[in-house]
C-alpha positions as CSV (number, residue, x, y, z in Angstrom):
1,X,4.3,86.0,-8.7
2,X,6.8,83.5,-10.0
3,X,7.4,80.7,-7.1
4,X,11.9,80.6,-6.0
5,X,13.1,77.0,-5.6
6,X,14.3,76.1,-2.2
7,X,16.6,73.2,-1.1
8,X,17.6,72.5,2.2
9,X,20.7,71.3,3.7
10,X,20.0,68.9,7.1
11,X,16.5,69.4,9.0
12,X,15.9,66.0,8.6
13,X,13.6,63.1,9.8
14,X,13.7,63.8,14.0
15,X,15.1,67.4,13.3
16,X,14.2,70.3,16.0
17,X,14.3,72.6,13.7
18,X,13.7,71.0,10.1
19,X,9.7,71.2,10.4
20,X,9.8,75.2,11.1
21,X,12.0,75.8,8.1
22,X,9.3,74.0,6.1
23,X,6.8,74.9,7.0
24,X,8.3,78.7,7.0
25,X,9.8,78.6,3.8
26,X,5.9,77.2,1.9
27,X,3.8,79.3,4.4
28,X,3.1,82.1,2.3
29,X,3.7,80.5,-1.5
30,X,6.6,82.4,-2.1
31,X,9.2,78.8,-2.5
32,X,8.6,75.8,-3.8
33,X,10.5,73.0,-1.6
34,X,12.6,71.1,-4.6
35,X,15.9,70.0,-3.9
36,X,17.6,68.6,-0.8
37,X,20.5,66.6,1.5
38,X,18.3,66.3,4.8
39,X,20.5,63.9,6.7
40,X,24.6,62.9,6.7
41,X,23.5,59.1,5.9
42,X,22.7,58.8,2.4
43,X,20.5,56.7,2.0
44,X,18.4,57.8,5.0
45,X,18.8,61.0,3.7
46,X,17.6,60.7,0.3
47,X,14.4,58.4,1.5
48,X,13.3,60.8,3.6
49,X,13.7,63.5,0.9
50,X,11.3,61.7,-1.1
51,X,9.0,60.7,1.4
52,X,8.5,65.1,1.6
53,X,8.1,65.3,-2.1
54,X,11.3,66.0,-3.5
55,X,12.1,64.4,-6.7
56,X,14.2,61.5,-6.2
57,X,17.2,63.3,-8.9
58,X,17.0,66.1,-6.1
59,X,17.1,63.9,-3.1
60,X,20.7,64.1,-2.5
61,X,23.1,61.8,-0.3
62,X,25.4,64.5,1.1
63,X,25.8,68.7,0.6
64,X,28.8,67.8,-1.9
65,X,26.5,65.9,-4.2
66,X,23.2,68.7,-3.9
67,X,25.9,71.4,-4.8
68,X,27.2,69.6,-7.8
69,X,24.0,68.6,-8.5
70,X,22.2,71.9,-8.3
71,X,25.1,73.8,-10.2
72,X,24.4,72.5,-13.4
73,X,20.6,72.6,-13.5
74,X,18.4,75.4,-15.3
75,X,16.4,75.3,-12.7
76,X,18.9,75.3,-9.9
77,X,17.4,76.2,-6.4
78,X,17.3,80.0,-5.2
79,X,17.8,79.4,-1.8
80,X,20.0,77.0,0.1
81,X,19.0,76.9,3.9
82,X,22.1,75.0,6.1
83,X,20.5,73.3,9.1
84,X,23.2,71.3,9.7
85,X,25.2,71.1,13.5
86,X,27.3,74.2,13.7
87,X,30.7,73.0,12.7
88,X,29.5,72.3,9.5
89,X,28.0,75.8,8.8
90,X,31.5,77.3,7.4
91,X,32.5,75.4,5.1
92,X,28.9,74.8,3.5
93,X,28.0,78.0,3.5
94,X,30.9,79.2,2.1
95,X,30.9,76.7,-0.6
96,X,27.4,77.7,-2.3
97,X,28.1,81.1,-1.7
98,X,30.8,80.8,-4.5
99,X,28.8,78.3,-6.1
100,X,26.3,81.4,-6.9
101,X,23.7,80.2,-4.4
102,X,21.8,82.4,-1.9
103,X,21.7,81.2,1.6
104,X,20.0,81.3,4.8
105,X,21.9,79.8,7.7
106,X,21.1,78.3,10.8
107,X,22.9,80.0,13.8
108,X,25.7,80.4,14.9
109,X,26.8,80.9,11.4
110,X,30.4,80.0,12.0
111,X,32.9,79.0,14.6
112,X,34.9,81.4,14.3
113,X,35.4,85.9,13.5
114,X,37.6,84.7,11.1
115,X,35.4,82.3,9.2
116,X,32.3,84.6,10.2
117,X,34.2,87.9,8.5
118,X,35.1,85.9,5.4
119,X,31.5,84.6,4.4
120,X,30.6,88.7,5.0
121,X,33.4,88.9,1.9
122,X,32.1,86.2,0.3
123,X,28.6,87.3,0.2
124,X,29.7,90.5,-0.9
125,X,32.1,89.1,-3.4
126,X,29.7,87.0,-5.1
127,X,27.0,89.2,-5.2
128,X,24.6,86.8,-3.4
129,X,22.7,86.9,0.1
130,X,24.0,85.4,3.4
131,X,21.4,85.3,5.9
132,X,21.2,83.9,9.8
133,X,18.0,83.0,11.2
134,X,17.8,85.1,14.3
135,X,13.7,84.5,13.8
136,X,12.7,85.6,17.0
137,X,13.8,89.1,15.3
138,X,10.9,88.7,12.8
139,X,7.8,88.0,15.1
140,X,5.3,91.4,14.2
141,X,5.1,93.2,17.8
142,X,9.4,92.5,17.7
143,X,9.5,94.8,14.4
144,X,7.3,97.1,15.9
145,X,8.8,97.4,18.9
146,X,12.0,98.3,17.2
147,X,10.1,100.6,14.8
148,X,8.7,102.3,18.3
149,X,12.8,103.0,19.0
150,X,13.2,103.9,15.5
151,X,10.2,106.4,15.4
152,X,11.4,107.9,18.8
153,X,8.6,107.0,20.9
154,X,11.1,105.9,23.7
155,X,13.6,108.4,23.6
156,X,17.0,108.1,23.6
157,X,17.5,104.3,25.1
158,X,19.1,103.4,28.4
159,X,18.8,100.1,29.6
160,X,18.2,96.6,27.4
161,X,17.1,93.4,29.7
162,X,16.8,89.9,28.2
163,X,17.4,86.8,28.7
164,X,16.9,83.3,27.2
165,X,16.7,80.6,29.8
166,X,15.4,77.3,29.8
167,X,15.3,73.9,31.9
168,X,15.1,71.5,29.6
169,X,19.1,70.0,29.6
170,X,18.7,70.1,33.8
171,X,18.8,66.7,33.8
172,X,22.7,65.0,34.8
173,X,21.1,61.9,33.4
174,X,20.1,62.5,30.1
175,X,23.5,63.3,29.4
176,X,23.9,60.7,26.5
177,X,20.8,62.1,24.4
178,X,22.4,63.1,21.5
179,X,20.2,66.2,20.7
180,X,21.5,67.3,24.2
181,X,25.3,66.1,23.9
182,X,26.0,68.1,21.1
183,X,25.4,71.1,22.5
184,X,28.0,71.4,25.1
185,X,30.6,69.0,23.2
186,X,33.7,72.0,21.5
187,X,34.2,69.4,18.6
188,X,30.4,70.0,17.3
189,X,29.2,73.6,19.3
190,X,32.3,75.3,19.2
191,X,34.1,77.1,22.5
192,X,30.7,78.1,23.8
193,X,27.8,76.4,24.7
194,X,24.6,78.0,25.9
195,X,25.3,81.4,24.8
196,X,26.6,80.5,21.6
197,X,23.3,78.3,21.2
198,X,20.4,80.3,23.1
199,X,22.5,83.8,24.6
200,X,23.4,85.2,20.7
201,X,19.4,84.9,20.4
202,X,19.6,87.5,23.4
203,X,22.0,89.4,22.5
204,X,21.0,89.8,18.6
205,X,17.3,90.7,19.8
206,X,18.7,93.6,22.2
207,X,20.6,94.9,19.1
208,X,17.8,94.8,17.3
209,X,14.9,96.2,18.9
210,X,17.3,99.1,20.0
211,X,18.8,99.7,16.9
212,X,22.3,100.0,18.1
213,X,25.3,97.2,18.2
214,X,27.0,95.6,21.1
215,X,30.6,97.5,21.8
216,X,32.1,95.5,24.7
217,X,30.8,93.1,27.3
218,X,31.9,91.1,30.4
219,X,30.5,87.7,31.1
220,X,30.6,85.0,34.0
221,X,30.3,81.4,32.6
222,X,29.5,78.0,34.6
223,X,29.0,74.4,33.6
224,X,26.5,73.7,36.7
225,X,26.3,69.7,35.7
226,X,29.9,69.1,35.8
227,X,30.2,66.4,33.4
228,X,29.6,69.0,30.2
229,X,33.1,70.8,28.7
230,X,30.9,74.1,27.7
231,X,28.5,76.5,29.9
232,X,25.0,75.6,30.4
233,X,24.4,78.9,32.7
234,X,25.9,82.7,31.4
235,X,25.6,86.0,32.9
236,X,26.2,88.9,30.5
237,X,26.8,92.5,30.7
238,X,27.4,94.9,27.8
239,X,27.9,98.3,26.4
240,X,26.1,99.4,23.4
241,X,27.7,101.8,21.0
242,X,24.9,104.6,21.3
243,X,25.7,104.7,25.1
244,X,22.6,101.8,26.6
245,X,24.2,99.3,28.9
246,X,22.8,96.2,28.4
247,X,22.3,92.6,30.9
248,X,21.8,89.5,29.6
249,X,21.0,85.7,31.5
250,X,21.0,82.4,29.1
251,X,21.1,78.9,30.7
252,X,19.5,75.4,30.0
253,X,19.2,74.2,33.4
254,X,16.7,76.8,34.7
255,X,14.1,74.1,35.6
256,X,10.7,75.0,35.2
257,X,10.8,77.7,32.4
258,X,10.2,76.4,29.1
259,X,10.7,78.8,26.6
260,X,11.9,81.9,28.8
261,X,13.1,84.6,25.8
262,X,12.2,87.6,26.8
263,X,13.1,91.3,26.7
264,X,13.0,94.8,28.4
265,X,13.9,98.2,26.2
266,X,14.1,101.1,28.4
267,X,14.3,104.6,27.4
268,X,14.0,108.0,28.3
269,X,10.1,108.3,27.9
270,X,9.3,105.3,27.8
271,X,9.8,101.4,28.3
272,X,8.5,98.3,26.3
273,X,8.5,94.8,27.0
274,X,7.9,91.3,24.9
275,X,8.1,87.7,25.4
276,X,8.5,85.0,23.4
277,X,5.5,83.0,25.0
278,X,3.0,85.1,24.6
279,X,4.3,86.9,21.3
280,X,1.3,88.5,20.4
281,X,1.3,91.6,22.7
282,X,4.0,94.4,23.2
283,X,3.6,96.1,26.6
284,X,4.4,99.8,26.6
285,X,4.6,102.0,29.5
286,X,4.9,106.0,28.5
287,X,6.6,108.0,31.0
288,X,4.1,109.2,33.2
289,X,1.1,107.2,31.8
290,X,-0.7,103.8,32.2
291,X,0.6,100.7,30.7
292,X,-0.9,100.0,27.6
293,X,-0.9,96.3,25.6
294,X,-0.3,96.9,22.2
295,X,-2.0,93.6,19.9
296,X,-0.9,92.5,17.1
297,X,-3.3,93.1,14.4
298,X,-4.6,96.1,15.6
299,X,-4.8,99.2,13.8
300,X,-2.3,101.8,13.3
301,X,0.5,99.7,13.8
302,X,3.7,100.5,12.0
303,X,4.3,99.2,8.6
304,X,6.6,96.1,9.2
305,X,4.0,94.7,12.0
306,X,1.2,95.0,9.8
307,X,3.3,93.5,6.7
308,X,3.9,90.4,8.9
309,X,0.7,89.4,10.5
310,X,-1.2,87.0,8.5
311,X,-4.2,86.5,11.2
312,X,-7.3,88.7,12.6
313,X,-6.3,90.3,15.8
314,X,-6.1,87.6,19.3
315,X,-5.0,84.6,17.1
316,X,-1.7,83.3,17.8
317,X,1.2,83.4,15.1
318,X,3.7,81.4,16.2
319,X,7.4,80.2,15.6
320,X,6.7,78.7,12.1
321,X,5.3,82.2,11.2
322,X,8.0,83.6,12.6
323,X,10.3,81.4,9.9
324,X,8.1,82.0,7.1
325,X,8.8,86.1,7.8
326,X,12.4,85.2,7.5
327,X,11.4,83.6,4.3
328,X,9.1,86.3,2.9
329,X,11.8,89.0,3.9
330,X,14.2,86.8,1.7
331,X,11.7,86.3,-1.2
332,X,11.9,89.7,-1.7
333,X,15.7,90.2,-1.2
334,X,16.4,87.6,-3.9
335,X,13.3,89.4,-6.2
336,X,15.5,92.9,-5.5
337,X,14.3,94.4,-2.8
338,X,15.9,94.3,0.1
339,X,14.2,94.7,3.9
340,X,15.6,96.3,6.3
341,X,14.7,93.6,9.2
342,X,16.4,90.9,7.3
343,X,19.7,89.4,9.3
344,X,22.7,89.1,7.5
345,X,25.8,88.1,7.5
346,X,26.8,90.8,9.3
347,X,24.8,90.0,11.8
348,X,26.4,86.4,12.3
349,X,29.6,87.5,12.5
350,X,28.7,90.3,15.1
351,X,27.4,87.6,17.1
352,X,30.5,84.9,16.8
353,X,32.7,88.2,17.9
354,X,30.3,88.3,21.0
355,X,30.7,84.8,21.5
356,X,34.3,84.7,21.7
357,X,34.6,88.1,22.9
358,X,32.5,86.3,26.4
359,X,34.3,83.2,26.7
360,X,37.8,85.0,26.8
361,X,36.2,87.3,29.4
362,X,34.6,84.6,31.8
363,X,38.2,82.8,31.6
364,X,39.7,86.4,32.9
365,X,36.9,86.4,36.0
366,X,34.9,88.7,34.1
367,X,37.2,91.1,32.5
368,X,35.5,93.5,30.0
369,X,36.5,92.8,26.2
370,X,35.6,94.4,22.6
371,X,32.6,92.5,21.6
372,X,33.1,93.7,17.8
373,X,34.4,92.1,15.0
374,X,37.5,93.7,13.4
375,X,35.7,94.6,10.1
376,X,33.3,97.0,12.7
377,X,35.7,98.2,14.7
């Protein structure tokens, strides 16, 4: 199997999430890492590149020089991953889109509906993959959980609990550290903070597993440290189109919950419930019967579970794996054929209408707004 080329756009040296991409994209030997702009100083940028292997022709000073750079090369990357803060995601994204590149972007994939429907057109246009990293969506026991929904095994589905909540940005102190800052500044996040950065995680995972898409929502916002512009704390409530109602809770100041993603799919016959900490096991509770816990690696899983487990049953696969099934799903988009678990563009600009759609309705006390894009309405 013929290794893709891979480049990657930020991630750099003191990156959260430039390691995962790495180490997901050369997990399974499916990309070679060969061409990249890791950090907005240039020269930092391009010594760090080397310093991972990259060929120092390849270790580019900015985006605008690893587009021009790649465009003209033979051996021009297949993949372009944008890692970059979100105000930047647009405009690069768009760029090697129409450049002919395939990408894989780092959410939220735009700022706004607007620029989020035109990179679905784009993508379209040119022929070329847009994807969004909503990796939680690719952990095993998630894809068979939504195969469970898919295969019926829950019924028709009521009720969708999640939430993503964390306390690591609880501290009014630490107000200054820049990987914090940035989150809840509008020139660099965007109008939203928390649920644009942790709640779309949420919101993307309910649509997911349940196999339907988000149709309206109401949402009550608050900046608990008063000193940040954007929410660190959201409560949201939505409809789906199939008819579940849906409750969501993202925050950052929750102190004393780390990781905190979890969710609850409820049906008719059944429920199921996974969590992001201990991602290994699906609990599933048939109507009328005993809870069972449902391991990954065991047999008679469905397909897409067994596909993505790398490891003999009760070892851990963690966050990184969960990249590298983002990557191994894209592998095979760009080879021809496409998976059905893969996030899209579509997806991203779903999530920005959410977004939007749940800061105009926490300004109006809660009002319920269309949570859909105009292109899905």
């Amino acid at each position: 199997m013929k290794r893709l080329g891979w480049g990657m756009i930020g991630g750099g040296e003191g990156s959260q999430i430039g390691p995962a991409h790495r180490l997901g994209a050369r997990a399974d030997g499916r990309f070679d890492f060969v061409a990249g702009a890791l950090d907005h100083r240039a020269e930092i940028g391009r010594d760090y590149g080397t310093q991972l292997g990259i060929a120092p022709d390849r270790a580019y000073g900015s985006w605008q020089d690893m587009l021009a750079g790649e465009r003209g090369r033979e051996d021009r990357v297949d993949l372009v991953t944008v890692a970059t803060p979100n105000a930047t995601h647009f405009e690069i994204t768009k760029a090697f889109l129409e450049a002919g590149f395939n990408v894989l972007c780092e959410k939220p994939m735009t700022m706004t509906v607007e620029e989020g429907e035109a990179i679905v057109e784009i993508a379209a246009r040119s022929g070329k993959i847009c994807a969004v990293n909503y990796c939680y969506s690719a952990y095993p026991m998630v894809r068979q959980a939504r195969a469970m929904v898919r295969n019926g095994e829950l019924g028709k589905i009521r009720l969708v609990v999640t939430n993503f909540s964390h306390g690591h940005h609880g501290d009014a102190t630490d107000a200054d550290n820049p990987r914090v800052r940035w989150r809840y500044d509008p020139a660099q996040a965007g109008i939203s903070g928390q649920f644009a950065d942790c709640g779309i995680h949420a919101l993307h995972m309910a649509s997911f597993i349940a196999d339907d898409q988000v149709e309206s929502l109401s949402a009550d916002f608050a900046s608990t440290i008063s000193s940040r512009q954007l929410e660190d704390d959201a409560m949201v409530n939505f409809r789906m189109e199939g008819g579940a109602v849906g409750r969501l809770w993202t925050s950052s100041v929750a102190i004393g919950r780390q990781h905190g993603f979890d969710i609850q799919v409820f049906g008719e016959t059944g429920g199921l419930r996974w969590t992001s900490e201990q991602p290994n096991q699906l609990v599933y509770t048939p109507l009328g019967r005993r809870t069972q816990i449902i391991e990954k690696g065991e047999g008679r899983l469905h397909e897409d579970a067994q596909r993505l487990s790398r490891v003999a049953i009760a070892h851990p696969e963690g966050f990184p794996l969960a990249v590298a099934n983002i990557y191994c799903d894209l592998a095979d988009a760009i080879s021809g054929e496409i998976r059905d678990g893969l996030p899209l563009a579509q997806d991203g600009v779903r999530s920005m209408a959410a977004v939007h759609a749940a800061v105009a309705s926490a300004r109006e006390n809660g009002a319920w707004k269309d949570a859909r894009p105009s292109i899905f309405r």
